[in-house]
TORPA-4810 file (N, C-alpha, C, O; in nm, 3 decimals):
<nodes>
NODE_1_22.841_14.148_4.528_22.756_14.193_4.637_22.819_14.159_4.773_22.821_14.228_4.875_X
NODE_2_22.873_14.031_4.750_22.921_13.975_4.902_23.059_14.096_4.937_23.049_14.155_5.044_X
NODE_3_23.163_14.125_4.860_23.223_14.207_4.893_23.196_14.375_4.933_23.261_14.432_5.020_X
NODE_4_23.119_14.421_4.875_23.072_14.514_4.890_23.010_14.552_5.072_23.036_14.645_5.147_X
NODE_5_22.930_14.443_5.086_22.900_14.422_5.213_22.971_14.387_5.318_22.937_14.410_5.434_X
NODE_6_23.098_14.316_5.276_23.201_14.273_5.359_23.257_14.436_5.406_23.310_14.460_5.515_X
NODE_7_23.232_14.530_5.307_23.364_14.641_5.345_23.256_14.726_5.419_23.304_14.807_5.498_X
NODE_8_23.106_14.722_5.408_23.039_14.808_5.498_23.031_14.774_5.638_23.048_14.841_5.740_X
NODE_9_23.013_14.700_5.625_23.024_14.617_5.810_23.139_14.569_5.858_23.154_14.448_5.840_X
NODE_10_23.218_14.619_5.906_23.383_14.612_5.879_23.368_14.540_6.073_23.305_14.591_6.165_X
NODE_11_23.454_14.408_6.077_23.498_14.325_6.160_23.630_14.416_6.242_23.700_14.506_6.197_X
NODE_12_23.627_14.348_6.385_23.755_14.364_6.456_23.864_14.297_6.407_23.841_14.182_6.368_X
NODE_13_23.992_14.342_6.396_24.088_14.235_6.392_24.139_14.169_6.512_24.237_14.096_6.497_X
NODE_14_24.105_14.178_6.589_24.128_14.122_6.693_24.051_14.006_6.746_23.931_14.000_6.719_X
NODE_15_24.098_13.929_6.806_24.023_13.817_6.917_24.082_13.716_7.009_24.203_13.709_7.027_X
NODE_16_23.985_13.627_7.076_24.051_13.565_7.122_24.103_13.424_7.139_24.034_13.346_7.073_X
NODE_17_24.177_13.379_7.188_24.232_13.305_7.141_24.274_13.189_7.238_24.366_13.230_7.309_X
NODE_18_24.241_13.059_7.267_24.306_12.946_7.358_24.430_12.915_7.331_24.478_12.876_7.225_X
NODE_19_24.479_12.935_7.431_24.670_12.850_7.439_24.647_12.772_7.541_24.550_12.764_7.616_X
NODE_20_24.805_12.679_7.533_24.835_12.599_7.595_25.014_12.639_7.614_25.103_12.670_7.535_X
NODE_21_25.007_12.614_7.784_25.151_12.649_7.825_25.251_12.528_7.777_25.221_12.411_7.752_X
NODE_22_25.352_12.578_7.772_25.445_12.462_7.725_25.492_12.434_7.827_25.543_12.322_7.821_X
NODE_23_25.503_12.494_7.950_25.574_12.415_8.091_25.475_12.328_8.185_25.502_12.244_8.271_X
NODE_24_25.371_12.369_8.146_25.298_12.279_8.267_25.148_12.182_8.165_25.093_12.073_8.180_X
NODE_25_25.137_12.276_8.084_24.989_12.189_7.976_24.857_12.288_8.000_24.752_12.292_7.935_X
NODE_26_24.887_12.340_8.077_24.752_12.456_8.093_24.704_12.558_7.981_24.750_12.642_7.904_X
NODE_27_24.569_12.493_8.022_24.514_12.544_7.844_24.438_12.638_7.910_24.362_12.603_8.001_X
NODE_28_24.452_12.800_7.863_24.342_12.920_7.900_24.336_12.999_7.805_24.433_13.009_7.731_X
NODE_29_24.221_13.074_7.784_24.144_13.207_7.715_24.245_13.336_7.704_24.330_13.338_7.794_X
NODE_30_24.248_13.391_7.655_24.306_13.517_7.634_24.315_13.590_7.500_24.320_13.532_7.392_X
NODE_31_24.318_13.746_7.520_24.297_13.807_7.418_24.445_13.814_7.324_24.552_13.808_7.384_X
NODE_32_24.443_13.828_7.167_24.584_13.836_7.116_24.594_13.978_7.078_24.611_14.006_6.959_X
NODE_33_24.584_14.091_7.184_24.616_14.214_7.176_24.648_14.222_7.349_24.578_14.308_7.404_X
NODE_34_24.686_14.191_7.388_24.700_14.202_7.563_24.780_14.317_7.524_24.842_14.340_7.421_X
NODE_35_24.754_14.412_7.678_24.851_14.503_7.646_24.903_14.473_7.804_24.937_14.580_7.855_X
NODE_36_24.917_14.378_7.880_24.971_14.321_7.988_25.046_14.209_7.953_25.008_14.130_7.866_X
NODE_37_25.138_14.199_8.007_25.214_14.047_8.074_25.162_13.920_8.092_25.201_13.890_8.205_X
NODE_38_25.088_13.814_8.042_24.967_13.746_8.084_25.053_13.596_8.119_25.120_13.555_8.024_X
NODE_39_25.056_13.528_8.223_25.091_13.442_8.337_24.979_13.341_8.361_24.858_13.349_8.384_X
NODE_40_25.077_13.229_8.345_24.953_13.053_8.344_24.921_13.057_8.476_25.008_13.057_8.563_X
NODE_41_24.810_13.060_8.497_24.726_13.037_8.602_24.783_12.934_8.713_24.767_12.950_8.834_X
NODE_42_24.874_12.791_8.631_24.877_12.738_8.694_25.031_12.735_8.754_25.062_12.733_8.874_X
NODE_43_25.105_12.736_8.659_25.256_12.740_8.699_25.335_12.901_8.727_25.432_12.919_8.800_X
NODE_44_25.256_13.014_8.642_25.333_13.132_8.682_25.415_13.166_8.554_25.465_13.277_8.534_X
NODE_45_25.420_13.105_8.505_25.571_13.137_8.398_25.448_13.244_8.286_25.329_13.219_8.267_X
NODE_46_25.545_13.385_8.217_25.487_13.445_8.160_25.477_13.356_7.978_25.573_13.308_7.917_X
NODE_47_25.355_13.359_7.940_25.306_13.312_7.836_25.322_13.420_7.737_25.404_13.413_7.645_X
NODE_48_25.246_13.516_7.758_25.194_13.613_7.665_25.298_13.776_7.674_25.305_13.821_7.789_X
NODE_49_25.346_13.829_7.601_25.444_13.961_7.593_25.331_14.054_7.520_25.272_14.024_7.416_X
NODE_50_25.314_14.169_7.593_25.264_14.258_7.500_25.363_14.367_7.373_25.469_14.414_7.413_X
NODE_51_25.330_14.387_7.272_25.422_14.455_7.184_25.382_14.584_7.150_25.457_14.678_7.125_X
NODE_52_25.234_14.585_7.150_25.221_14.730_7.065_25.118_14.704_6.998_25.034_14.793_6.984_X
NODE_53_25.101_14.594_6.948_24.980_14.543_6.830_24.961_14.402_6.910_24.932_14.388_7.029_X
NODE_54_24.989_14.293_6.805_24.930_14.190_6.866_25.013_14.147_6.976_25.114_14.210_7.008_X
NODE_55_24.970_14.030_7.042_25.080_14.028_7.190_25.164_13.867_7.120_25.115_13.777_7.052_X
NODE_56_25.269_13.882_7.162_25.417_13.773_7.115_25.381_13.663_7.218_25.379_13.675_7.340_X
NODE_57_25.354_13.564_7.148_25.330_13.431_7.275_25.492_13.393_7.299_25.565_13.398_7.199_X
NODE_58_25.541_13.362_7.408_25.657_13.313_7.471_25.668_13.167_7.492_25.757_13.094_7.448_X
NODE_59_25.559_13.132_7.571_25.620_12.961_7.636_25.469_12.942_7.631_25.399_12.913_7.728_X
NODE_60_25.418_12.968_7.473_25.244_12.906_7.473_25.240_12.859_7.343_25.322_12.904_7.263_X
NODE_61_25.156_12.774_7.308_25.082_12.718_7.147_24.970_12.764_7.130_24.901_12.742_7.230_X
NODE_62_24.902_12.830_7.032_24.785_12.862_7.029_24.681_12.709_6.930_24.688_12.660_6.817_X
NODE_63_24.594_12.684_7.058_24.502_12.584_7.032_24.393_12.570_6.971_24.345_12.468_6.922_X
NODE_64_24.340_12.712_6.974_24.179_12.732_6.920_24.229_12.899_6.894_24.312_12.970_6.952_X
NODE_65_24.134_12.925_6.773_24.147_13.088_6.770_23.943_13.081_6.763_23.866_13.036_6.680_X
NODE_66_23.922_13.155_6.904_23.745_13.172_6.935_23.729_13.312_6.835_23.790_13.416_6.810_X
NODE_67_23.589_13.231_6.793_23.529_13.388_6.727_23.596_13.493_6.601_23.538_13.598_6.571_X
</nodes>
């Protein structure tokens, strides 16, 4: 039953997701489908690459995956 129901109500694959920069420690929100360039708030250096599908983290750790 549980599967059955799993495939009718069908989930995003997508979400989002907390990183942390590796140059400065700044921990922020962001989606793992960016289809932008996404840049630490605090130092500037690009974190996040968009590809096409999910986005390629560069100079980030992912800390929490929300939701």
């Amino acid at each position: 039953m549980l599967k059955k129901r799993k495939i009718l109500i069908p989930e995003p694959k997508s979400r989002f997701i907390r990183v942390k920069c590796n140059v400065c420690g700044n921990e922020q929100t962001l989606f793992d489908h960016a289809t932008f360039p996404v840049r630490c708030l605090v130092c500037g250096t690009v974190i996040v690459a968009p590809t096409g599908g999910k986005a390629k983290l560069i100079n980030a750790e992912i800390v929490r995956i929300l939701g």
